[in-house]
N, C-alpha and C positions, 0 to 999 in steps of 0.2 A: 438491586439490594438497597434498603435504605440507610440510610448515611445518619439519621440519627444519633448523636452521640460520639462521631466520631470526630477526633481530632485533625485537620488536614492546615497543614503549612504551605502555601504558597509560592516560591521565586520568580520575582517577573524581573525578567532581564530585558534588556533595551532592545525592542525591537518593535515593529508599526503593527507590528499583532498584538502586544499590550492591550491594542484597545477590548480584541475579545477575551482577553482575562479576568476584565470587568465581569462581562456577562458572563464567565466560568461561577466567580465568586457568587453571585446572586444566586444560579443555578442550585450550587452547593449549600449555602443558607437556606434556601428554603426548602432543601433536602433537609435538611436539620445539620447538619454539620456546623462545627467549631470554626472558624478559619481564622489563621492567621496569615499576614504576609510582612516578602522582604523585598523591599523595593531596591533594586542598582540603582548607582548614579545613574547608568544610562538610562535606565527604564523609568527616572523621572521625566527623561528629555520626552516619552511618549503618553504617560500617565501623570497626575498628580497624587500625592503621596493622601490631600484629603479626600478624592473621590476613593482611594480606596480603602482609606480609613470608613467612608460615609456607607461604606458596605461588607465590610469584614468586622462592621461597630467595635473592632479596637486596633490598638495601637499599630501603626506602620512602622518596622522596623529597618533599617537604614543605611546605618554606621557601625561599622567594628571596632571603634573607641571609643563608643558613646559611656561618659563616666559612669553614668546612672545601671544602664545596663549590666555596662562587665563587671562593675563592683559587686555586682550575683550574677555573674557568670552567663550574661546574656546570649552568646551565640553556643553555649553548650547548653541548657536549658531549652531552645527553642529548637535545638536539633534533635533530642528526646523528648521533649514534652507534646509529642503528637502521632500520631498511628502513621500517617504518610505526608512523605512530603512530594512537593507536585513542580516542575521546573516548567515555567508556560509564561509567554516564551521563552523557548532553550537555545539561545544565539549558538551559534559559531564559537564564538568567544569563551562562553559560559561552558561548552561542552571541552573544547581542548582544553578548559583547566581542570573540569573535573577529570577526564582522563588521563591526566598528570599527576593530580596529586598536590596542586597550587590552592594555596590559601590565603589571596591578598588582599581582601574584603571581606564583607558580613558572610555575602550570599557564599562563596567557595569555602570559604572555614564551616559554616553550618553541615552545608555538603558532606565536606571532609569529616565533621565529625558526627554526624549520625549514625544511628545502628539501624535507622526505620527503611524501610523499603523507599525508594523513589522513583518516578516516573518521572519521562522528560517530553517535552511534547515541542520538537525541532523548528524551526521558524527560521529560513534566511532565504539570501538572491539562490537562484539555481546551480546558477554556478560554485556556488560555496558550499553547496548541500553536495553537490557533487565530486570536489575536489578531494583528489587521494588525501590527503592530512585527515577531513573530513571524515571519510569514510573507515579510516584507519581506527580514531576518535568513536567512533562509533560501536567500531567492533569489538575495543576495548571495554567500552562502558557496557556492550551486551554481556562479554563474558564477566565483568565484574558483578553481573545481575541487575543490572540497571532496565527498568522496564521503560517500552517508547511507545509514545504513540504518534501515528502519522511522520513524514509530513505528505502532505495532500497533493495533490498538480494543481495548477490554473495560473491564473494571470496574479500578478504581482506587483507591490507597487510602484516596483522600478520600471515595469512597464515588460517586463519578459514577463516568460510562459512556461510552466515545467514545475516539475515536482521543489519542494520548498515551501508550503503556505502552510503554514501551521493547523494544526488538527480543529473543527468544528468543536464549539463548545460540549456540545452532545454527546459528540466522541470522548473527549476529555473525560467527560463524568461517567461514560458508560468502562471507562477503562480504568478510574477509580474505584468504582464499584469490582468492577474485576480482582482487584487486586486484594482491596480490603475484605472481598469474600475468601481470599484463601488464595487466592489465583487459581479458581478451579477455571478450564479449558474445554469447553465440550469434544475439541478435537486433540487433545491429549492425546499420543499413543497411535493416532492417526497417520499412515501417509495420504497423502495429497500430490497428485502429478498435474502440470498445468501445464498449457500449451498456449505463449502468445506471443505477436507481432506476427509478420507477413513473413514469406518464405522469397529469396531471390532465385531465378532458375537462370544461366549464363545462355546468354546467345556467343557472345565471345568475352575473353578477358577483361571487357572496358564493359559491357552492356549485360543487362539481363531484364526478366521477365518480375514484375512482382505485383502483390497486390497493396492498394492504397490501406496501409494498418502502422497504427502507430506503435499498438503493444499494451498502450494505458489501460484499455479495462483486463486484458489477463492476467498484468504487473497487479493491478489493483487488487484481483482476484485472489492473487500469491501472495501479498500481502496479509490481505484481508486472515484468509487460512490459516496464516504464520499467527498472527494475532491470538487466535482461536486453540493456540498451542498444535498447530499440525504440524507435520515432520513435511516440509515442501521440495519438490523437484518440481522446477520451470524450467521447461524448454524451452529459448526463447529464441527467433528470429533475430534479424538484424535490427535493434532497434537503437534510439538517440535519447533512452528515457534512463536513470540512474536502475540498477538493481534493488528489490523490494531487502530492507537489513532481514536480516535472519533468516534466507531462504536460499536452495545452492539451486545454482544457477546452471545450467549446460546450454553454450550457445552453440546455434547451429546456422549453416545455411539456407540450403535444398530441403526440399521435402522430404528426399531419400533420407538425407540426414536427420532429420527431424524424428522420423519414423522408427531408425535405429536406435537415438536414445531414448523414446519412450517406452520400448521395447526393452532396452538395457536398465530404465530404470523399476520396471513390475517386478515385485507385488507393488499392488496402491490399494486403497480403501476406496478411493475417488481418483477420476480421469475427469480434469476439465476440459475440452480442449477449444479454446478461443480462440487458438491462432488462424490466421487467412490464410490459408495455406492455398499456392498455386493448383491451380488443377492438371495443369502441363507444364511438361518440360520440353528444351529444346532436344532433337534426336539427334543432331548436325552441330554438335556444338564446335567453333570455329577457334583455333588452335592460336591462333593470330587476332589482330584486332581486325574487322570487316572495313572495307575501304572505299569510301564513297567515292564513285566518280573512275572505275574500274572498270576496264573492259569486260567484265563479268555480269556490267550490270545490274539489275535488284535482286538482292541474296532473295531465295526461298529458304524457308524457313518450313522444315516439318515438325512437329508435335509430336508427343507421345505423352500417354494419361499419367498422371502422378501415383504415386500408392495414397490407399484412404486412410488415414491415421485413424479417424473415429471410425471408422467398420470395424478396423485390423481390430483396433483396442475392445471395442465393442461386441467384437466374436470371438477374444483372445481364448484358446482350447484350454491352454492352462495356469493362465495369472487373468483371468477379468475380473477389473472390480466392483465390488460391490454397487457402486455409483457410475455411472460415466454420462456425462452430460456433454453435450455438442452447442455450438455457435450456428445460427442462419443469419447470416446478413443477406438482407433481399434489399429490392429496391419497388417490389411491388407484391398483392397478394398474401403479404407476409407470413400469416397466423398458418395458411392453406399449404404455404410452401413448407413451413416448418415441420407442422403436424406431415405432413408425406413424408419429411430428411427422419423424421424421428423414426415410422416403423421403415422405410429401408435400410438405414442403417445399424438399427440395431441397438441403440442407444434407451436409456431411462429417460432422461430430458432434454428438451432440447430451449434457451435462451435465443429468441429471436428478435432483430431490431430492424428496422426500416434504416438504411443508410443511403436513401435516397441523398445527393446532393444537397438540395432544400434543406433538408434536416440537420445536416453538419455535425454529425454525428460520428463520419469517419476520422479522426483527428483531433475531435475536439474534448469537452473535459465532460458534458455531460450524455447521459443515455438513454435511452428511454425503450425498455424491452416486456416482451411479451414470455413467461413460462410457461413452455407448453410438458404438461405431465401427462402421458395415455392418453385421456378423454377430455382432462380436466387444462382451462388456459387462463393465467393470474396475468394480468394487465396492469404493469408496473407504470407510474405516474412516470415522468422525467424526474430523472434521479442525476447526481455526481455519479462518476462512474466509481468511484471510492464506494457509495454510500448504496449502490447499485453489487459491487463485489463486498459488502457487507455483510445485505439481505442473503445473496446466494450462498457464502458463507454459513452461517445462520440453519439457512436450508437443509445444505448440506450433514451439517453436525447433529441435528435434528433426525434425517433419513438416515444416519448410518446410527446411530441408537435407538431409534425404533425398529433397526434389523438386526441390532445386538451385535 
């Protein structure tokens, strides 16, 4: 959508993602867009008030006492006088006030007193993104209608890893545009089922069986959808990554269980299923913890095969849906091995990636996948896995209205 013409208000709160709010701002100028901003104290400690004067060509606003201002009503004024306002970045700090209701500066009284839509685009350490207050704050500002985007996974400046990095400027704009089109959804009215992280199989109470999956790009996937206005069910394995907001979550352990709630969650539009799921379980699972150094010996250990989740869902008699897309993680052959998992199993498409070791692929933030459709195979560059659970997104809401 082009932004011509429209009015968009700014908040940049203190935080070391400031800097790409810069580049939001230019983005948006040369969309044609109006902009204004409001700078926090803190968010001078990472910006200065003239670089973003030197690109929003006016005034930086500041202070909630400022004479000049509120003598015409500066922070009510700047909280109407503009189609959207945009919170980038949205500390910690910034968001438990507005979920409160606190008005102790420029930026939380504008907040407070707007009637315009707003978006908030989260930015903090991981751990703060993840803490219950946090998430609490969050669920508040969902249902008060508060629209968000991202935040991202990757590394940080504090030097951890994990979701917390604030949304790509591209993001930002493309979720602007969203908004100020109407908030049209192409996945409105949509379910979406998604299937990710690894599955544990127990050999005894202390041990089990799993595979090497973080969960990031199905989480990413679940997000991504939610975004798109889909109604989401993720199934997710055991994983150590935050829940995607506005998506209900069913955890699970085992395969077996994995396979009963995706079962219990049909009808769907769409089945993704990314998770790694074990291929076996143990048959002998050990009631006790195994005891090394026991006159017994080395446990033997038998197998038995898992259930296939993408066949079950894939051939379901009477909930399959429309879509169901499968995961191949190979580590060699790729495109060959894919193209074979897609007609045995049954599935529409199947997303395949090389997770050879080398590649650092299994664990890490970016991806880099091959789409195999029927005959046809799209060779995806290295992508974020964010920006990777985008595109398929995208796809997705695309393929189910071209089948009405």
């Amino acid at each position: 959508m082009t932004l011509y013409g429209k009015r968009i208000l700014i908040i940049i709160a203190g935080g070391i993602a400031a800097y790409k709010t810069l580049e939001l701002i230019r983005r948006l100028k040369d969309d044609g867009a109006s902009v204004r901003a409001v700078l926090t104290k803190a968010g001078r400690e990472f910006v200065t008030p003239l670089s973003v004067s030197a690109l929003t060509e006016d005034k930086v606003y500041a202070e909630l006492f400022d004479l000049t201002d509120e003598a015409e009503m500066g922070h009510i004024e700047l909280s109407r006088d503009a189609d959207l306002v945009v919170v980038a970045p949205a500390t910690a700090d910034l968001l438990a006030k507005m979920a409160a209701g606190l008005a102790d500066d420029l930026a939380s009284t504008v907040l407070l007193a707007t009637d315009k839509p707003v978006l908030v685009a989260p930015a903090m350490n991981v751990r703060m993104w993840e803490h219950a207050a946090t998430r609490r704050n969050m669920a508040t500002l969902m249902d008060d209608g508060i629209a968000v985007v991202g935040p991202n996974s990757g590394a940080m400046a504090c030097g951890e890893f994990g979701p917390g990095r604030m949304a790509e400027p591209a993001e930002i704009r493309a979720a602007i545009g969203d908004l100020l089109a109407g908030g049209a959804k192409p996945l409105a009215g949509r379910h979406v089922l998604i299937t990710s992280g690894p599955t544990f199989e127990p050999i005894d109470p202390v041990r089990y069986i799993a595979n090497r999956s973080s969960g990031r790009q199905g989480h990413a996937i679940a997000a991504a959808a939610a975004a798109l206005g889909a109604r989401v069910t993720l199934v997710s394995g055991p994983v150590a990554i935050a829940d995607p907001a506005g998506v209900t979550v069913v955890r699970v352990e085992t395969a077996a269980e994995m396979l009963a709630a995706c079962e219990a969650a049909l009808p769907a539009d769409a089945a993704v299923c990314a998770a790694a799921v074990a291929d076996w379980h143990v048959l002998d699972q050990a009631a006790e913890k195994l005891k090394k150094g026991s006159n017994a010996g080395l446990p033997t250990l038998r197998f038995g095969e898992n259930p296939d989740i993408l066949t079950t869902i894939a051939n379901h008699s009477s909930a399959r849906p429309e879509l169901v897309i499968g995961f191949a993680a190979e580590t060699e052959n790729v495109v060959g091995h894919a193209r074979e998992k897609l007609a045995r199993k049954g599935c529409d498409w199947i997303v395949a990636n090389d997770v050879s070791p080398e590649t650092g692929i299994m664990g890490g933030a970016d991806n880099s996948v091959h789409l195999v459709t029927g005959e046809a195979v799209e060779d995806w560059p290295k992508l974020a896995k964010e920006e990777v659970a985008a595109r398929l997104a995208a796809r997705i809401a695309a393929a189910l209205d071209a089948a009405g």
